[in-house]
N, C-alpha and C positions, 0 to 999 in steps of 0.2 A: 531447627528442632524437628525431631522429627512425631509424625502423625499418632498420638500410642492406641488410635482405633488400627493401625497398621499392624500394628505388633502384640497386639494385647488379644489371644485366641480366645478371652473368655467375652468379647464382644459379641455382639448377636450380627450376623450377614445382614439385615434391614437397618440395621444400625450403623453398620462400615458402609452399606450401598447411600444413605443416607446423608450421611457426611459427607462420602465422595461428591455425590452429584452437589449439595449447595459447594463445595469446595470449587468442580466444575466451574459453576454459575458464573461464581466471583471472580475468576481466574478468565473467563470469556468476557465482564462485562468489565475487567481491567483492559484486555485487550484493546476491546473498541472503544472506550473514554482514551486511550493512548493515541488510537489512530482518528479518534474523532477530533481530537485535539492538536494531533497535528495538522490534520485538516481544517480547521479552523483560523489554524497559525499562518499555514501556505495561504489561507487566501486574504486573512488582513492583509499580510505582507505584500500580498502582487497587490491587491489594492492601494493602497499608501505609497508604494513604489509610482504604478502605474498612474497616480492623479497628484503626484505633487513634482517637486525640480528633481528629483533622484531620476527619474524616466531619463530627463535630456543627460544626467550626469554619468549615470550609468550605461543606455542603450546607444548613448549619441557619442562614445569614446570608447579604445578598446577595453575596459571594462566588462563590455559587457561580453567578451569571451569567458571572462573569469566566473560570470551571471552563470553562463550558458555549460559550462565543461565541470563547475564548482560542486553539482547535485550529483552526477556521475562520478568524481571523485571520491566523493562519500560513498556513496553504496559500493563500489570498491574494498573501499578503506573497511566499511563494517560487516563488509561480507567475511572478510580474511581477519577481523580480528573481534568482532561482536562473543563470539564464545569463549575467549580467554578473558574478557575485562568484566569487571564487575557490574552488577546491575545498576548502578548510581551511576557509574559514567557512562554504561549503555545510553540510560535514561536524556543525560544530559548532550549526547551525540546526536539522541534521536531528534530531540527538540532545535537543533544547532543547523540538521539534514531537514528541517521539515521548515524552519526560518530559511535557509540558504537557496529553499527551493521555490519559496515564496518570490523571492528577489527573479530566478529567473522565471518564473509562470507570467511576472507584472507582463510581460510582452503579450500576452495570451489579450490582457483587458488593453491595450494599447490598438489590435488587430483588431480582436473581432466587436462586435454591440454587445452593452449589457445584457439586453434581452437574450443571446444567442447565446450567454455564455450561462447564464440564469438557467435557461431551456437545458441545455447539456448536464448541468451538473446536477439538476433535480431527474433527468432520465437516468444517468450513470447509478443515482443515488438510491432511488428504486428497483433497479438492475441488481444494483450489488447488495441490497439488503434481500430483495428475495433469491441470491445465487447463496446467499450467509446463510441464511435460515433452511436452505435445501442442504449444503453442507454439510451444517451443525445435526441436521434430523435422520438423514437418510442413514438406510442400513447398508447400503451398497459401498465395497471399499472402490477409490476413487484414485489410487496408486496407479493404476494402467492410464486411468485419466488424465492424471497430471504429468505424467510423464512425456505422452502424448505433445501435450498441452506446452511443455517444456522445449521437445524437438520444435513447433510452430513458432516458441521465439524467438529462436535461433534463424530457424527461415526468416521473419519478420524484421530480425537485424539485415541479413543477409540482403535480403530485397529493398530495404531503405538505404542502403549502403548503393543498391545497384543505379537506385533512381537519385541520388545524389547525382549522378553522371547520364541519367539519360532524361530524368526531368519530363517523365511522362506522366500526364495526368490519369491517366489510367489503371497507372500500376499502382499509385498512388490513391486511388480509389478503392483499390485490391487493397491494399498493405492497410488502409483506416478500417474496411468494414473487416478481414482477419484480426487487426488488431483488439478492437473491441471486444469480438468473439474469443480469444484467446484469455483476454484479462478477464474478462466477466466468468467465462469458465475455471479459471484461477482461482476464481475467489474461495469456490465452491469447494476444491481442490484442498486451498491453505485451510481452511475455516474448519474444515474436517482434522486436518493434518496438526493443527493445533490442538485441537478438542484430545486427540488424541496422545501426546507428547505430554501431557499435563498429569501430574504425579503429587500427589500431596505431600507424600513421604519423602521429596525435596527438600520441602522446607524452602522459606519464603526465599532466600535470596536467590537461588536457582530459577523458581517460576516467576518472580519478577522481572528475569533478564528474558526467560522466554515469554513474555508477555510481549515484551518490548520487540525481541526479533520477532514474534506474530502480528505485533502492529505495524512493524514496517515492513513485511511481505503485505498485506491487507492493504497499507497507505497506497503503496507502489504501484498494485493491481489497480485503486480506484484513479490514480491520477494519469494511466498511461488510460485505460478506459477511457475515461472523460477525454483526455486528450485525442483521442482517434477520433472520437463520437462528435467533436468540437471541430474536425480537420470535414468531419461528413458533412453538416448541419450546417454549423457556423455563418455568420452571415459578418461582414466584414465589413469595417466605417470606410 
């Protein structure tokens, strides 16, 4: 349906600016209850994995390529098809990508101390709600930013790709503290680039699939985050 403060000229401007921004609001704090709940999801899961028979059943047969290749699949699969399908099964893919992902993170609690893993994801967590809150506020557009920020992942594959085969701790040291820097910068980037994309005059089924693609750009920035920042810090059983 669409907004009839949109369309109705005898509305007053404080009145349209009005609605927008709560409209705004709702449409940002759907976002992050999406991505905060996937995140929620990812880590019961690697827990429950990681501390019961599923670890040896999974990690200890080759299963556990299916653990490891299964999350990458997804985001594949919903990059090339998330804007033709409807928001309900958006929804239910995201939740399906955010469980499948849990499965393979479990190795993360296997590897490193709780403590170390604790530490990580309450810095990432901090990190990434004040790179949100700079995003969502600033007046400056952050296109040349993200773009930027775009070519660096590309590097970052490229070089993780290199050090598959030369297994230098160094460069691997390089590739964790860019990577960080890149996802954290990201955040800032999407968080805007949503704010922005959101239209009331949609109508609800539209902005609830782009809620859903803005939580999983968001999910994705804080788990490769954390993962870099985890490869830095990390202290290992």
């Amino acid at each position: 349906m669409v907004d009839p403060f949109f369309r109705n000229p005898t509305t007053s401007a404080p009145t349209r600016a009005m609605t927008f921004d709560q409209g705004l609001r709702a449409h940002m704090v759907r976002v992050f209850n999406y991505m905060g709940g996937g995140l929620a999801l990812t880590g019961l899961i690697a827990f429950v994995v990681a501390n019961t028979a599923l670890a040896q059943i999974i990690f200890g047969s080759p299963l556990k390529w299916v653990a490891m290749f299964a999350p990458l699949g997804f985001v594949f699969y919903l990059n090339f098809k998330l804007e033709s399908m409807s928001a309900a099964r958006a929804q239910t893919l995201f939740w399906l990508f955010c469980a499948t992902m849990g499965v393979s993170m479990a190795a993360i609690f296997m590897i490193f101390t709780g403590a170390s893993v604790a530490r990580a994801f309450f810095i990432t967590g901090a990190t990434f709600s004040s790179m949100a809150l700079w995003g969502y506020t600033t007046k400056k557009d952050l296109t040349n930013f993200g773009s930027f920020l775009m070519m660096g992942v590309m590097g970052l594959f490229i070089a993780m790709l290199v050090n598959l085969f030369m297994g230098s701790s160094m460069l691997q040291w390089i590739v964790s503290i860019a990577g960080v820097a890149i996802f954290t910068g990201l955040t800032a980037y999407d968080t805007q680039k949503i704010k922005q994309t959101y239209n009331a005059s949609w109508g609800d089924e539209a902005n609830n699939k782009l809620a859903v693609i803005g939580a999983l750009g968001l999910y994705i920035n804080f788990i490769n985050a954390f993962q870099f920042l985890l490869s830095l810090t990390g202290e290992r059983r």
